[in-house]
N, C-alpha and C positions, 0 to 999 in steps of 0.2 A: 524643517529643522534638521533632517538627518538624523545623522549620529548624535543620540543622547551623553552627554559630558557625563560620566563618570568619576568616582573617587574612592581611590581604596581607605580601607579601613584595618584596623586591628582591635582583636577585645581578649580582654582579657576575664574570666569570672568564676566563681568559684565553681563546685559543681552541685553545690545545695541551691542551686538559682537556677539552672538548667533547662525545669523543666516550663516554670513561670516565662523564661525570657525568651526560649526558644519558639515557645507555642503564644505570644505575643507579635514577636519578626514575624512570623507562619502569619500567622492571622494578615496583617498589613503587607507581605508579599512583597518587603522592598530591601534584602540586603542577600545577595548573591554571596555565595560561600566557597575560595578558593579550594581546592583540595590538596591538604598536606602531608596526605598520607604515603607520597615518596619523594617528600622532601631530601634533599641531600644530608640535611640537618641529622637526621634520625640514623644514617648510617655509625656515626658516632653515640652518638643518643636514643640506642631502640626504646630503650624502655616508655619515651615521649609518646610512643604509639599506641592509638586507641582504639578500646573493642567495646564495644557495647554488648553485652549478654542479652538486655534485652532487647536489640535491635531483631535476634535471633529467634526469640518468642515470639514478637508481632510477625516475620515472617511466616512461623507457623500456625498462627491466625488467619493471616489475610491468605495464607495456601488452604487452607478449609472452607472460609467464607467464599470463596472463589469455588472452589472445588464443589460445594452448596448449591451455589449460585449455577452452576453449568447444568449441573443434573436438574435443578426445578425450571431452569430455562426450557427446558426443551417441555415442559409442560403449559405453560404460560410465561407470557412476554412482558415485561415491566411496562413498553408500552406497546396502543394496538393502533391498528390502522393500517394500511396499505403499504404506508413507505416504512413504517420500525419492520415490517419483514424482510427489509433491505437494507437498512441504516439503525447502528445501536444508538437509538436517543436517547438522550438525559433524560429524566424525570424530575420534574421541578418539586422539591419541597420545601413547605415553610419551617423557617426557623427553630417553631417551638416542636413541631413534630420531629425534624433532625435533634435536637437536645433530646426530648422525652425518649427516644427511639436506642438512642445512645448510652441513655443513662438504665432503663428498664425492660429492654428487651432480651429475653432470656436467648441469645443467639448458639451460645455454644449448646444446649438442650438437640436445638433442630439442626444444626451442622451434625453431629453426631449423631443423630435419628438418621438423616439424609445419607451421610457417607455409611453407617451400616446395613441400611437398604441398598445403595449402590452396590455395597460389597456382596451382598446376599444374590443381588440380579447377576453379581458375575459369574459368583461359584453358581448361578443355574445354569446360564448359557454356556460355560463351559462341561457342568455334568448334562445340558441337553446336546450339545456336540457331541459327545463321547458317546450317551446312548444310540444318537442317531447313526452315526456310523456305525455301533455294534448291530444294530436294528436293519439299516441296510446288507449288510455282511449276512446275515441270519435269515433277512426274506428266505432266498432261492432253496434252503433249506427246508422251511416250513413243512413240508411233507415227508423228511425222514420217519417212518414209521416207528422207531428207536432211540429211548434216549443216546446221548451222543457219549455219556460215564459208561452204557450196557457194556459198549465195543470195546471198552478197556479190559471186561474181567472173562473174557476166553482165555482158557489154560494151552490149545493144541493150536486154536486159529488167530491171524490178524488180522483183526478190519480198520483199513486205514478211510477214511473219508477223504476225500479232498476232487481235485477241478483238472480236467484233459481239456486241451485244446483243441479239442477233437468231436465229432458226432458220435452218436452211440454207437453205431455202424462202425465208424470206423475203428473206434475202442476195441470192439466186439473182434473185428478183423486183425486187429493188432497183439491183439494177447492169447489168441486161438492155439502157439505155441507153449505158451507160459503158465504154468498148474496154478490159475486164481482165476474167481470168479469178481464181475460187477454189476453193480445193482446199480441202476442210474434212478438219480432222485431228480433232478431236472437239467432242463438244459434252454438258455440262452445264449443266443449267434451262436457263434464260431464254438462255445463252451457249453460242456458236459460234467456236470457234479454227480458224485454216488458215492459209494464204497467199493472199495475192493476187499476180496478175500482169500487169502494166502496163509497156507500152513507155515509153520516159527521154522519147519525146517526146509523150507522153497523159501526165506527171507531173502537169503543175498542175491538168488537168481533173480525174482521176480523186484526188488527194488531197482534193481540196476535195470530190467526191463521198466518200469515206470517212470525213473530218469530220463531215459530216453526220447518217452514218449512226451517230456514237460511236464509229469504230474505235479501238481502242486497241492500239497496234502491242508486239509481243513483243521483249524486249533478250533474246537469249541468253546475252549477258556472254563472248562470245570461247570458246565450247567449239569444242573440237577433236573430234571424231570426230560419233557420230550425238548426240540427245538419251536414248537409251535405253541409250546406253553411259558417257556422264556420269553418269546415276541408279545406274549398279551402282556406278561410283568412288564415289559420296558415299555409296551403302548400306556398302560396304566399310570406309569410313572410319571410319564413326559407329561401324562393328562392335568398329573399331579404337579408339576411342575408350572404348567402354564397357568394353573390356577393360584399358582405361591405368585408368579411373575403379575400377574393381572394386580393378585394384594397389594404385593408392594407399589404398582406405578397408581393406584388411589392412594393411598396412603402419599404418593411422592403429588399425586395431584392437590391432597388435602394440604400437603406442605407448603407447596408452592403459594397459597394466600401471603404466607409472610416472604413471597419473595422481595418487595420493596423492602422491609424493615433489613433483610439479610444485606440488600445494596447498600443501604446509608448507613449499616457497621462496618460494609466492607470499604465505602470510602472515609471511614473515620478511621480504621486501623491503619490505614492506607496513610492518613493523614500522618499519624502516630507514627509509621513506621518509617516513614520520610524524614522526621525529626527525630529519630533516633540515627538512623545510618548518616546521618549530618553532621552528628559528631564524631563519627571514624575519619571526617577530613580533616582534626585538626590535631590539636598536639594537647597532648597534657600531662600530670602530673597527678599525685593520687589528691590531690585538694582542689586546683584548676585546670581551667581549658584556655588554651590558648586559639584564637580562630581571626585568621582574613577572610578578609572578604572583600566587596565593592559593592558602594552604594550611590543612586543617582544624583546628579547634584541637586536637583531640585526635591530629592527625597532626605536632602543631609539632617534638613534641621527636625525634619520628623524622628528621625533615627537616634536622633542627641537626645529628642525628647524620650523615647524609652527608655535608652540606654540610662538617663538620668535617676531613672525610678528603681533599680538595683544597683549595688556593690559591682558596679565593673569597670574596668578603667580602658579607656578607647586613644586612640590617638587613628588621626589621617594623613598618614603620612604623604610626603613629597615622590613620584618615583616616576622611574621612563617606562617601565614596564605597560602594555599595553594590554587594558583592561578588558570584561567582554564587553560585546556588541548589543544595542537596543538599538533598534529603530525609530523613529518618534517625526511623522509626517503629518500633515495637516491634511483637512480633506477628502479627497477622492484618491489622493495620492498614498494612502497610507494602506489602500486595500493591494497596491499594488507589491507593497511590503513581503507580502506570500511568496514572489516569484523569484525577491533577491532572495529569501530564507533559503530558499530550496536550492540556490545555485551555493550559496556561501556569504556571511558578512561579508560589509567592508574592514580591512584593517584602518589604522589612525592618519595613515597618508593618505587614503582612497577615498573619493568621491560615494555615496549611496546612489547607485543607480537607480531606487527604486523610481525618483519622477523624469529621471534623464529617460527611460524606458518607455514610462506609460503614456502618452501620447502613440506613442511607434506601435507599441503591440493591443492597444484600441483597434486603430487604423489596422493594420494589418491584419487583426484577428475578424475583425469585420467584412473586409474584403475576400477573404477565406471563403467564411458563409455564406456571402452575398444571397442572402434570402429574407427580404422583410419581417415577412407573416412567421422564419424561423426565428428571426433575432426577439420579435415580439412575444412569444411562447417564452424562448431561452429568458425575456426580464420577466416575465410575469412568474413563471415558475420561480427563479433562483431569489426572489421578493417575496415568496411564501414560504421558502424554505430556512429562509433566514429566521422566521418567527418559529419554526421548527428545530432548528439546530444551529442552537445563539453560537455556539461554538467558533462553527465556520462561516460566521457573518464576513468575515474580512475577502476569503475567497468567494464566495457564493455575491456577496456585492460587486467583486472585478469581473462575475460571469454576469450580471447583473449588467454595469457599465457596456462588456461585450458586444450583449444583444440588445441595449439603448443603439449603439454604434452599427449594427447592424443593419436594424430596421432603417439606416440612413443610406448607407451602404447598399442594399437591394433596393432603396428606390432610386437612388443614382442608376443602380444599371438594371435595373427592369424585373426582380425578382422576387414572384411574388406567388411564395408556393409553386414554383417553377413557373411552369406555361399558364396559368390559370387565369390570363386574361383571354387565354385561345378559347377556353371553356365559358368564361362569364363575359361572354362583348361587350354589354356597358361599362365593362374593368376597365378595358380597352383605352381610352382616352385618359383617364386617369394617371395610368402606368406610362403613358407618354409626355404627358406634363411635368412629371418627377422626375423622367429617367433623362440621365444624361450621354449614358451609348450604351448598347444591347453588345454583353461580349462574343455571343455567338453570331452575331453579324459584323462585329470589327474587332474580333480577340487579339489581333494587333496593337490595338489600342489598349486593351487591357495588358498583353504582356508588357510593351513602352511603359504602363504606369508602374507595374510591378518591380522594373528594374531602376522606375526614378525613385521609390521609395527606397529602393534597395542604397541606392547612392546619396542619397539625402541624408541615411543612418549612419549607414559606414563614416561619411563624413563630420560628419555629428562625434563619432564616437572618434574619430580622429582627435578632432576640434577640444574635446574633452582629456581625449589622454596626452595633449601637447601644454592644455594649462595645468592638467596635473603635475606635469614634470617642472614645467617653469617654476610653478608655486613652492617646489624642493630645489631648484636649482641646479636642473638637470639639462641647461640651456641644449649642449652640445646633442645629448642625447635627443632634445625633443627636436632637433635643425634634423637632424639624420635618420629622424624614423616621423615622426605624425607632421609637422611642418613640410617637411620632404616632397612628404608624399600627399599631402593635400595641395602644396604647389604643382607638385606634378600634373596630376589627375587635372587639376582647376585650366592650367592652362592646354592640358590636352582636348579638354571638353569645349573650352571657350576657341578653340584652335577648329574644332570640326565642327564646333558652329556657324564660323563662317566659310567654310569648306562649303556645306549646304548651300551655306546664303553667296554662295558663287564670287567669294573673295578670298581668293588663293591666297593674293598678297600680304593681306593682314593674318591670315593663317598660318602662312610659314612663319609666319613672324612670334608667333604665339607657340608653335610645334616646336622650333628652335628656342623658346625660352626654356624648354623641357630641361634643357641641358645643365640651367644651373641647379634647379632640386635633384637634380640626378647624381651630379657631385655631391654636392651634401651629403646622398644617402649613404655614395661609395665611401666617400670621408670617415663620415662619423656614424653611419647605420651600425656597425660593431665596435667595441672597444676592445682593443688587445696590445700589448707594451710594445709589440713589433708591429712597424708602420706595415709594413709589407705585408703581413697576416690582416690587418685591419682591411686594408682595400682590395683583397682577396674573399674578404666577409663582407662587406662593404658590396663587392660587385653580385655575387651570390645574393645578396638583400635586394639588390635591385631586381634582377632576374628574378626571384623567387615574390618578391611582392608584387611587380607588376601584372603576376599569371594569378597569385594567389588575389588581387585585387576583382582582376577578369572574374573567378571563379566564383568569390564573394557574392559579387552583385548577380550572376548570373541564378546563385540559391533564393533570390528572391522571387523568381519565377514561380514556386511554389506555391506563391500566394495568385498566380491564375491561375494556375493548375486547379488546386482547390475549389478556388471560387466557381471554374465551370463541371467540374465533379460533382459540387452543389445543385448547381442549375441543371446535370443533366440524372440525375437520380430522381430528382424533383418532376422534369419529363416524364421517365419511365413509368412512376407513379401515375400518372395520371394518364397515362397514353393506356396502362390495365385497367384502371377505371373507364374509359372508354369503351374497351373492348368488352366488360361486361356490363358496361349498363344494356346494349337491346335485350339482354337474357329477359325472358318472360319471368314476371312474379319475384324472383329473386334478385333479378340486375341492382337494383336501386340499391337494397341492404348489402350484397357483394360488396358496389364501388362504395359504399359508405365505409365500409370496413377497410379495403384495399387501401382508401384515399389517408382514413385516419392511422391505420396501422402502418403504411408504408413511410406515410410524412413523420409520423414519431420516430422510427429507424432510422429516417434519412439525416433528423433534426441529431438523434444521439451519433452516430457515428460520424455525423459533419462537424459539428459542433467538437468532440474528441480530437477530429483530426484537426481542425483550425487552431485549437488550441495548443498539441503535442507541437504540429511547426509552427506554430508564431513564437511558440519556447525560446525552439529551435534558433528558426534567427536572432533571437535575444541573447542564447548563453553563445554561441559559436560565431556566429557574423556580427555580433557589438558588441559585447560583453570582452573581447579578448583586444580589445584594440585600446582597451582602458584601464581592464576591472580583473583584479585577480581572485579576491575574496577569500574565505577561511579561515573570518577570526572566531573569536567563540563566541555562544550565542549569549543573550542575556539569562538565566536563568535563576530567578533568586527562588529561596526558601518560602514556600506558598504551604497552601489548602490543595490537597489531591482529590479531585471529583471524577471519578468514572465511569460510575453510572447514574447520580443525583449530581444536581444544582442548587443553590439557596442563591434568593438573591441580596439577602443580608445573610453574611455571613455570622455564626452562635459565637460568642465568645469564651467558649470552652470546648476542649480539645484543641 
């Protein structure tokens, strides 16, 4: 099908219906909602403009429930198992527990327990920072024999404490001129800690001698008793502190039992807060709301029947303006859907690439891998994950497809867990019956296919953007640019095929037809009101597409490249398993480990790479020879689920 047909809408209602009509649409998930909140309208008409106050509340709801939710996460996980320690899954609830959950669950109680213990863990780690560093500062001290306040209440003398960068030796040696004495209280490296002591009336001389020397004088910061009796208070304290910190993270651990109840308020305020900020897109008035939108055609007559059951008056109007993009595929071809999203819709003149595509990046992606026994893991896995994470069924089934395509793929060219027929001989015949050439024995053969796929698509994607244009009436344009050049290329290919087949004559005959799509291109490849500008652009098209055509095809090489990356990491693998199995007693459990752990490595980052460039040639070598993309996506007013699922939806909220 494509592009799902579209039709815009307008409603008009009051704002005592609001909350009834909007969380009905929400429920049924089928009328996409323009945004008018900078309409040109309203430059004349502010006052049209809508705020919701409580759009603002739920915000600071769902930022607490959240806020909730982070802190008891790190205590326990909504879900357990192997892979929720690497992928946030949903958690399936039914229905009635979502409503009870929503309706009786005292959530603001434990958000506000949880964020005043969070706050409480902060102010400790930050007053155990502070101690700590005052505690460090304080060690080297510990053996001042003297409070650090004594040295403040001499009347005749000064005892300054503080740090020379110097030995005691050399202290000693250095102030031998200067009327004060030092007491060294320790010394690490380079550094010597003590006091000095200098009469009030040797001050100016002997600071200026300390100056010199780097001293850098010691704050105690106002301790009362010795220094080695402050250091027990702050050991004490912290003791005290990790024991407050320990309370609080049970108490945060006791919390955490209701962390599922905290997720399904927090995708319910979510929901709520969705339908509130919905209506800052449209217009209104202190009585009504005025709102577009678009709804699918096949969902019209549903949408009438709502709309029927409140006070609101609707029309669907006629307009060119083009609406957003759904995709709507049949099949295997609809998981391919993932790959246009990510590059961009189609606009209302363009083709949906998504099944012009999927055959090409099957194939392509397959040949990448070229590893059986990987493609087979890649379906079996991305078939269990789908029951794990309904979400990305759509992707997780085109990685699914992939490694269907694969396993077909390695047995075509011999790959099977790399070399593993060198290791299992009775393989051996097997892999010979399947395979149709080994690329490491004729990689020539494998790069020739590479670059026929490569010309297959390009042409393809010609072949595509020349009925594009026709179907608009863009005759000229499509003779001067995809016509052109698919003549070209056709009789250049069909011209050096019989070159090979040692028939010059009908060759030249073919080469020399070159001539007429070459005009065309020069012709009509550019448009511009000066003829002479046109076949200055025109000649430039030719020159620039012909290299840029070269170049094309030559990026499909990547798909052997790839493919024997595949097969030769798969080698390596099993050539270390070799070399440790004669190890006595351990050999066996080593290459078992080696064999499993290197082939899951080899499987993720081959798999990664097949897939980043099979993209590759998708969005830059096909995609540009037809496909522009950029309209906007579908998105109507739904249910927001982010960390639960229901599979009936409740029908409230």
């Amino acid at each position: 099908m494509g592009v799902a047909p579209a039709r815009k809408v307008t409603l008009v209602f009051y704002r005592g219906i609001k909350e009834e009509l909007l969380s009905e649409l929400q429920d049924e998930g089928i009328l996409h909602i323009e945004d008018l909140s900078s309409h040109p309208f309203l430059e004349e008409h502010p006052e049209l403009r809508v705020e919701e106050p409580e759009a603002r509340e739920y915000e600071e709801k769902v930022a607490k429930l959240e806020r909730a939710i982070q802190v008891l996460s790190t205590h326990k996980k909504l879900q357990s198992g192997l892979l929720a320690q690497f992928i946030d899954l949903k958690t399936e609830v039914s229905p009635e527990r979502y409503a009870r959950t929503v309706k009786d669950f005292d959530w603001e109680c434990i958000t506000s327990r949880v964020i005043e213990l969070e706050k409480r863990k902060l102010e400790i780690k930050t007053e155990e920072q502070r101690l700590s560093t005052t505690l460090e500062r304080l060690k080297p001290w510990k053996d001042l024999p003297f409070p650090p306040g004594e040295l403040e209440k001499f009347r005749e003398v000064v005892a300054k404490p503080g740090i020379f960068p110097l030995s005691p030796e050399e202290i000693e040696k250095a102030l031998e001129e200067v009327p004060c004495d030092f007491l060294a209280v320790w010394r690490e490296g380079a550094n010597t800690g003590g006091v000095v002591f200098y009469r009030k009336e040797d001050a100016g001389e002997v600071r200026e001698r300390l100056l010199s020397l780097g001293f850098e004088e010691f704050d105690a910061g106002g301790i009362e008793g010795t220094i080695g009796e402050e250091i027990e208070k702050i050991e004490k304290k912290l003791r005290e502190l990790a024991e407050e910190r320990e309370r609080i993270e049970e108490e945060e651990r006791k919390l955490s039992d209701n962390l599922l109840e905290l997720a399904i308020v927090y995708d319910y305020m979510l929901t709520v807060l969705s339908r509130k900020k919905v209506l800052e897109r449209t217009l209104g008035t202190e009585s009504v709301y005025v709102m577009e939108g678009w709804v699918l055609e096949r969902d019209k007559e549903k949408l009438e029947k709502i709309l029927k059951k409140y006070p609101v008056d609707y029309t669907f109007p006629e307009t060119e303006a083009e609406g957003p993009v759904k995709l709507e595929n049949r099949g295997a071809v609809r998981f391919f859907e993932v790959l246009t999203e990510l590059y961009g819709l189609p606009h209302r003149h363009e083709p949906d690439p998504s099944p012009l595509m999927a055959p090409f990046f099957s194939v392509f992606f397959a040949f990448c891998l070229t590893d059986a026994f990987y493609g087979l893991i890649l379906l079996i896995l991305s078939l269990y994950l789908i029951r794990k994470i309904p979400e990305g069924e759509r992707f997780l089934k085109l990685l699914a497809i992939g490694g269907g395509m694969t396993v077909i793929a390695g047995a075509l060219t011999g790959g099977w867990f790399g070399n593993l027929h060198d290791l299992i001989k009775p393989f051996t015949p097997i892999r010979e019956k399947l395979m149709w050439f080994d690329p490491f024995e004729d990689p020539l053969r494998f790069f020739a296919l590479s670059l026929v796929f490569g010309i297959v698509q390009i042409f393809w994607g010609l072949g595509i953007g020349a009925y594009t244009k026709i179907k608009r009436r863009m005759y000229l344009d499509a003779l001067g640019n995809e016509i052109g050049w698919l003549l070209f290329w056709t009789f250049i290919f069909i011209g050096a095929l019989f070159m090979v087949k040692k028939n010059p004559g009908v060759a030249k005959i073919f080469m020399s037809m070159c001539l007429i799509p070459a005009i065309f291109i020069v012709l009509f490849g550019w448009r511009s009101n000066a003829m002479w500008k046109q076949i200055l652009k025109g000649c430039y098209s030719l020159y620039s597409g012909f290299f840029g055509f070269i170049g094309d095809v030559l990026s499909y090489s990547r798909i052997m490249a790839l493919g024997m990356v595949t097969a030769g990491i798969a080698f390596a693998v099993n050539m270390m398993v070799q070399l440790v199995k004669p190890i006595p007693v351990v050999g066996f459990i080593l290459g078992f480990l080696i064999f499993v752990g290197g082939h899951l490595f080899s499987i993720a980052i081959n798999v990664l790479g097949a897939f980043v460039h099979t993209l590759r040639l998708q969005y830059v070598e096909f995609f540009r020879k037809f496909y522009e993309g950029g309209a906007t996506p579908w998105r109507p007013l739904t249910r927001v689920h982010r960390f639960t699922y229901i599979k009936k939806e409740v029908e409230s909220g």
